[in-house]
C-alpha positions in Angstrom: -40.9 9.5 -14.4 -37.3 9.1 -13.2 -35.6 11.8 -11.7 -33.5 13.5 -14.1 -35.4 12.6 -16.8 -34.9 16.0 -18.7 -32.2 17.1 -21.3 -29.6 15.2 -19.9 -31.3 12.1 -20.7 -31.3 12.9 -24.5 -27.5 13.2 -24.6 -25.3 10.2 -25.8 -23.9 7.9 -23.6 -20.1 9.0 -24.6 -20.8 12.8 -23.9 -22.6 11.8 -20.8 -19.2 9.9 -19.9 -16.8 12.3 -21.2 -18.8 14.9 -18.8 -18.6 13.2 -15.8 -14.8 12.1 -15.8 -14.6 15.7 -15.5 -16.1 16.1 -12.0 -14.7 15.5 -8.5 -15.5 11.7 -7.1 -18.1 13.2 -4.7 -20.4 14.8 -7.6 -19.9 11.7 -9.2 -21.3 9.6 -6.5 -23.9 11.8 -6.4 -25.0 12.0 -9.9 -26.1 8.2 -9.8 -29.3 9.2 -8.2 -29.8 11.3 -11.4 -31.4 8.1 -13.2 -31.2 4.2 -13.5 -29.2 4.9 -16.8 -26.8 7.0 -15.2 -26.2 5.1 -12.4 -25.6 2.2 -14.4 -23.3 4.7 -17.1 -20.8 5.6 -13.4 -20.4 2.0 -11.8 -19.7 0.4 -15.8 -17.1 3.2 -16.4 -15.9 4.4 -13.6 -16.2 1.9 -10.3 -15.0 -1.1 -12.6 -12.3 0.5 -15.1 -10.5 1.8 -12.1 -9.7 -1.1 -10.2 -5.8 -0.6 -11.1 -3.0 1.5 -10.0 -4.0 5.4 -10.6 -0.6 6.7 -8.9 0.9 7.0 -5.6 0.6 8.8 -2.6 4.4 10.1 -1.4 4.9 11.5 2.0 7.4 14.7 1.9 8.3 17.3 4.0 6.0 18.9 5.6 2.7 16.7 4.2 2.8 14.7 1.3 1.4 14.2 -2.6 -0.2 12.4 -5.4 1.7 11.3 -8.2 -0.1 10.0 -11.0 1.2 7.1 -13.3 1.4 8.0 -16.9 -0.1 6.3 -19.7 3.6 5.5 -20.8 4.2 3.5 -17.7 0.7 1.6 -17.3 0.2 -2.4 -18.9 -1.4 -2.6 -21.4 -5.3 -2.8 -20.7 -4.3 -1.1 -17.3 -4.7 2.7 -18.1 -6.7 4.9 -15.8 -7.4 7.6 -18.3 -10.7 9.5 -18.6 -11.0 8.6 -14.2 -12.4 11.6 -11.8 -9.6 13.0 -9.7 -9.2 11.9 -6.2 -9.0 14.4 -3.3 -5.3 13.8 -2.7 -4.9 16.8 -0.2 -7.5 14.5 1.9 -9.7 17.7 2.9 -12.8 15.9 3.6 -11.0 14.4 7.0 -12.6 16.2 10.0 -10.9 19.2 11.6 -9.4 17.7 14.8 -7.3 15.9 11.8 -6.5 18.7 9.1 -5.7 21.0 12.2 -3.4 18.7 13.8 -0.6 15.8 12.6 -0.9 13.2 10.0 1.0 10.8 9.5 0.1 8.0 6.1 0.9 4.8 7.3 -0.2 2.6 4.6 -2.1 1.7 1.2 -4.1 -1.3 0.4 -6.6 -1.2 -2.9 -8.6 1.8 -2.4 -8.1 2.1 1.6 -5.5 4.5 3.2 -4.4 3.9 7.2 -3.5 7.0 8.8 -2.5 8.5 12.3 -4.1 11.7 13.3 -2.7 13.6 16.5 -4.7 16.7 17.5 -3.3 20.0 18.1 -3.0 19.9 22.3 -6.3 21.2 23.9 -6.3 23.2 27.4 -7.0 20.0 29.8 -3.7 18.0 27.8 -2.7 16.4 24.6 -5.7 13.4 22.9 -4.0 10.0 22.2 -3.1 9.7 18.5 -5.7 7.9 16.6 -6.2 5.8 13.5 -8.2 6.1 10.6 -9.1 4.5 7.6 -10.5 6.5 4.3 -11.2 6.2 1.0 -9.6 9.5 -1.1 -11.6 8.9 -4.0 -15.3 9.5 -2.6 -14.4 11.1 0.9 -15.4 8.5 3.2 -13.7 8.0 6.5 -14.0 5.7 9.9 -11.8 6.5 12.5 -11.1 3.5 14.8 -11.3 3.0 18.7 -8.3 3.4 20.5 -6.5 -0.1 20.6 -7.0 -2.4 23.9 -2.7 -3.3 23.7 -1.5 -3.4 27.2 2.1 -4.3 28.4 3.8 -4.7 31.6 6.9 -3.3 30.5 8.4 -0.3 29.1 10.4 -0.2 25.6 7.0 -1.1 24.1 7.3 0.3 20.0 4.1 0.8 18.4 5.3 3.0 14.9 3.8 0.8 12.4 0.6 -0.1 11.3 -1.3 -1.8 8.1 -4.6 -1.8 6.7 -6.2 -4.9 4.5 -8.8 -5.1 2.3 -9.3 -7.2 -0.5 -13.0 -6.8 -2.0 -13.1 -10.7 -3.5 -12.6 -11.9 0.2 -14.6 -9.4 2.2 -16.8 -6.4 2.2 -15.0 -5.5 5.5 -11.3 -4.1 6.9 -8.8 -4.5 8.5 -5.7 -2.9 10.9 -3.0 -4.3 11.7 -0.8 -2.5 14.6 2.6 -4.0 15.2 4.1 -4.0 18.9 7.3 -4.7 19.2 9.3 -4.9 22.6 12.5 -3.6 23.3 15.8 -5.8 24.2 19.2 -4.5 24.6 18.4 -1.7 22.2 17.0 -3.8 19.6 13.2 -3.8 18.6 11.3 -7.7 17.9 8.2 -8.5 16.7 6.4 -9.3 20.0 2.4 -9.3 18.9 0.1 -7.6 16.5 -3.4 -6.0 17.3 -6.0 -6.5 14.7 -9.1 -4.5 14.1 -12.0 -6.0 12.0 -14.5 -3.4 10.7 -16.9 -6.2 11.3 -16.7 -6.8 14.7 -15.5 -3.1 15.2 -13.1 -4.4 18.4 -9.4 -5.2 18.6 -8.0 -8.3 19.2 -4.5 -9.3 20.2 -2.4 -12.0 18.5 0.7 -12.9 20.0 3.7 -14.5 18.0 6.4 -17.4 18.5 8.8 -16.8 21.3 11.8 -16.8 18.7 13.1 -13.2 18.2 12.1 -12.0 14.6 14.0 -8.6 13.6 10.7 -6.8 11.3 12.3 -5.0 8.5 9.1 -3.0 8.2 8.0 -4.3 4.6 5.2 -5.6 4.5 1.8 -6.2 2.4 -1.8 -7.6 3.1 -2.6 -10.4 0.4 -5.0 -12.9 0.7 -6.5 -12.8 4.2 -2.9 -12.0 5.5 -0.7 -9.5 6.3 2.8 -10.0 5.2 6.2 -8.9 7.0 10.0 -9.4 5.8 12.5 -9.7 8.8 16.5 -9.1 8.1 17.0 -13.2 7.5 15.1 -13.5 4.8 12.0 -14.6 6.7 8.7 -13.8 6.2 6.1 -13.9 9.1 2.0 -14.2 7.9 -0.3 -12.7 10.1 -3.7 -14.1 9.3 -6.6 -11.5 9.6 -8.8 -14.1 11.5 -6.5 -14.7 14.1 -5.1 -18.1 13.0 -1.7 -19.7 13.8 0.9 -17.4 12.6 3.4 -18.9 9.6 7.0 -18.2 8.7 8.6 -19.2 5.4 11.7 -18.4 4.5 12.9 -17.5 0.9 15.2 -20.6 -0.1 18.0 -20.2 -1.8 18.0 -16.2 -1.0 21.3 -15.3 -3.0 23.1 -18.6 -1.8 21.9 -18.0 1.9 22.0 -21.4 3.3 21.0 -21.6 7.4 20.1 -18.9 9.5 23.9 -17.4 10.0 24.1 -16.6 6.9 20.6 -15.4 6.3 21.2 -12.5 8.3 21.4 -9.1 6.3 19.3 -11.4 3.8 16.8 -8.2 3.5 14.0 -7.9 1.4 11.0 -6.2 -0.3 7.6 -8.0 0.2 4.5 -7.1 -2.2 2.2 -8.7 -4.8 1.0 -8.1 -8.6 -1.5 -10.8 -10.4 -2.4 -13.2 -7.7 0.8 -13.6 -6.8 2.6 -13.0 -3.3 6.5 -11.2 -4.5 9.4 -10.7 -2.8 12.3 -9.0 -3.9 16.1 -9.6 -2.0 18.2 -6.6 -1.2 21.8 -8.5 -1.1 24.7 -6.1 -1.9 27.0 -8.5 -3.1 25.5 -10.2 -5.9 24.6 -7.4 -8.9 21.5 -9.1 -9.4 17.7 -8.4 -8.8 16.0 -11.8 -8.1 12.2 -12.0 -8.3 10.7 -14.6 -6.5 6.8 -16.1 -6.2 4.8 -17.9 -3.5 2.5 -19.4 -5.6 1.1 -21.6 -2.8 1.2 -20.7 0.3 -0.1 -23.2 1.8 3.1 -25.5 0.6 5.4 -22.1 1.9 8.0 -22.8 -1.0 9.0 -19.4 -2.5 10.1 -20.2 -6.5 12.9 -18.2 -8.2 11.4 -16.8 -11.5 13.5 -13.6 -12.3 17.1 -12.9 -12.5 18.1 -9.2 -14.1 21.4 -7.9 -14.3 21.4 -4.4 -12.7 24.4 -3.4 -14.5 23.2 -4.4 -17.6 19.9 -3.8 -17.8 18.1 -2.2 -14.7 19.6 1.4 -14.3 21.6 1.6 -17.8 21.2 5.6 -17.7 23.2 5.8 -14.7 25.7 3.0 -15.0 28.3 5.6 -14.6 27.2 6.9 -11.6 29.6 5.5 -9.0 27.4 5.7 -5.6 23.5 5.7 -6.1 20.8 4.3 -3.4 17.8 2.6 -4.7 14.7 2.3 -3.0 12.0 0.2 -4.0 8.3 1.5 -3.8 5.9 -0.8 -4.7 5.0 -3.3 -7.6 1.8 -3.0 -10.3 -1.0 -4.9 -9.6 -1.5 -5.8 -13.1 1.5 -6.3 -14.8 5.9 -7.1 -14.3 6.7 -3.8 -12.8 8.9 -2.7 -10.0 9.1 0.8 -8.8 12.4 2.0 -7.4 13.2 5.7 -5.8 16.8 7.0 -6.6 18.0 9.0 -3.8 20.7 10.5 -5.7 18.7 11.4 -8.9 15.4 12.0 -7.1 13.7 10.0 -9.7 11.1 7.6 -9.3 11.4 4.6 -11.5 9.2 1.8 -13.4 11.2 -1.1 -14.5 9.4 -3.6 -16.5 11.3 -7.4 -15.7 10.0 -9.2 -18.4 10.8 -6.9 -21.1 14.2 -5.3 -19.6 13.4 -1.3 -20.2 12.5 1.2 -17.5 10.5 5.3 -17.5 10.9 7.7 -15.4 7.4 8.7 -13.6 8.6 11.8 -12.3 11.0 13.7 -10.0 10.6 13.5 -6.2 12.4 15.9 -3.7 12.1 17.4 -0.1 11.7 13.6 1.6 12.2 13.1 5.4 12.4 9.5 4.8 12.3 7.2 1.9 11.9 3.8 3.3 8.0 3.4 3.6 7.6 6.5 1.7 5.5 5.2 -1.2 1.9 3.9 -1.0 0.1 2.6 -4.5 -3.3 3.5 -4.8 -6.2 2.1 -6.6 -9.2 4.7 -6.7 -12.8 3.3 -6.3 -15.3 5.3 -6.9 -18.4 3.4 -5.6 -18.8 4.2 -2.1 -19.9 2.1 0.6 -16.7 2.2 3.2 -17.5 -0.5 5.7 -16.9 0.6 9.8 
């Protein structure tokens, strides 16, 4: 006889669902060793329906929170309703973490990067450290210190990635980002990758050519993904391959390099599809455009939206107003924007020209890199 094969198993399948979107992820992965039927009742429900965007994860002053994405702002067929809550206050890390500093990093499906500082001990201060956890069951790894060496000073190492894609690999990855230090100006000089597969570092050096990182970036499709100020991207392949650079033709009229500088822009991805977004103040336009292929490393225009028209209409009138974007859906034409002087974050949906209002932010120490999109799994199985 199966365990668990008393009352419960008499009750219908809805009830038995309706029940257990109720309890915390941890229960939940738990419960499947109640029986084969509900094991099979928590991965078709739960570990499947929630592979979209639940919310996001903001960092405030002094920690930071969990906003989750109404029904009113979700695609259709994308809803997350009915879905276990996550432990957003992250309280299953270990104490040398909750007890000291942590910083959030970054976001990628399921997967959260983080730095954790201990509080000093009586024989001196424990080098920061990373890990990588997964909110919605409790699982965490945290990662050997990284083997970067440089004979130098001015060596910046602030900013970090993590990327995991399940339809590639079963394993993870981190991507720290060294930069060195000229004449009081940061470049892109290397980035150190961990694989949870190998468990080791390895270091990648770039192209000699100074690239000025304007810290966007995304991991999508084995790579991760960084915007400089000239409308370049760099693609840093997981596997250690031969870096590529593309640039974003036709970047509001930007024709060579020159003029390419101050070309800024916001990289991400939604459907398959590799998206980048230019910030140029002079044009009142938000363009949209795809790599489709990147092997071919031609970036295709494929939205135009008047801003004045259609993006912010509530707050035409407002004369000085600074928009920060946060992050796209995975499943559907929506762009997230944070506006600093309404405090309001913002879905605006390109295709069909309307925005919502998610909620009201305050109390940030910074908004650029402020807003990480998370996709809950509730399955288990994080990969060291």
């Amino acid at each position: 006889m199966e365990v668990g094969a008393t009352a419960a198993a008499y009750l219908p399948d809805d009830l038995v669902v309706d029940i257990l979107a109720r309890l915390p992820a941890k229960s939940l992965c738990r419960f499947k060793c109640v029986s084969r039927r509900w094991r099979a009742l928590i991965s078709d429900k739960f570990s499947s329906a929630a592979q979209t965007l639940s919310g996001f994860f903001v960092s405030r002053a002094p920690a930071w929170r969990f906003t989750v994405l109404p029904s009113s702002v979700t695609p259709p067929g994308g809803g997350t309703g009915g879905l276990p809550p996550v432990d957003a206050s992250l309280s299953f890390l270990p104490p040398s973490c909750v007890e000291g500093e942590i910083k959030m990093l970054d976001s990628c499906n399921w997967l959260l990067l983080l730095l954790c500082s201990e509080d000093e001990r009586p024989c001196g201060p424990t080098p920061p450290f990373y890990i990588v956890c997964n909110p919605a069951t409790g699982e965490w790894v945290a990662l050997p210190q990284p083997k970067y060496e440089w004979d130098g000073d001015h060596v910046i190492t602030w900013y970090a990635a993590v990327g995991f894609d399940p339809a590639i690999s079963s394993h993870f990855y981190v991507f720290q980002v060294v930069e060195v230090e000229y004449n009081s100006q940061p470049y892109l000089k290397a980035v150190e990758i961990y694989s949870s597969e190998t468990g080791a570092w390895v270091l990648i050096l770039r192209v000699p050519d100074n690239f000025n990182l304007m810290y966007h970036m995304t991991y999508f499709n084995g790579s991760l993904h960084l915007t400089s100020d000239s409308d370049a991207v760099v693609s840093v392949d997981a596997k250690g391959r031969p870096w590529r650079i593309t640039h974003v033709l036709g970047c509001e009229g930007a024709s060579d390099s020159r003029h390419r500088r101050g070309c800024r822009g916001y990289i991400g991805h939604s459907q398959g599809r590799l998206l980048y977004v230019p910030d140029v103040r002079k044009d009142d336009v938000m363009s949209v455009y795809v790599l489709e292929d990147q092997d071919s490393g031609e970036w295709t225009l494929v939205r135009r939206v008047s801003k004045k028209d259609l993006l912010f209409e509530p707050w035409k009138s407002v004369l000085k107003s600074t928009y920060y974007k946060a992050g796209f859906h995975p499943n559907g034409d929506l762009i997230f924007f944070y506006d600093r002087t309404r405090e309001r974050l913002i879905a605006y949906d390109w295709s069909r020209g309307d925005w919502r209002v998610v909620c009201t932010l305050t109390d940030f120490e910074h908004a650029h890199r402020a807003f990480f999109p998370y996709v809950p799994w509730y399955s288990g199985g994080l990969v060291a």
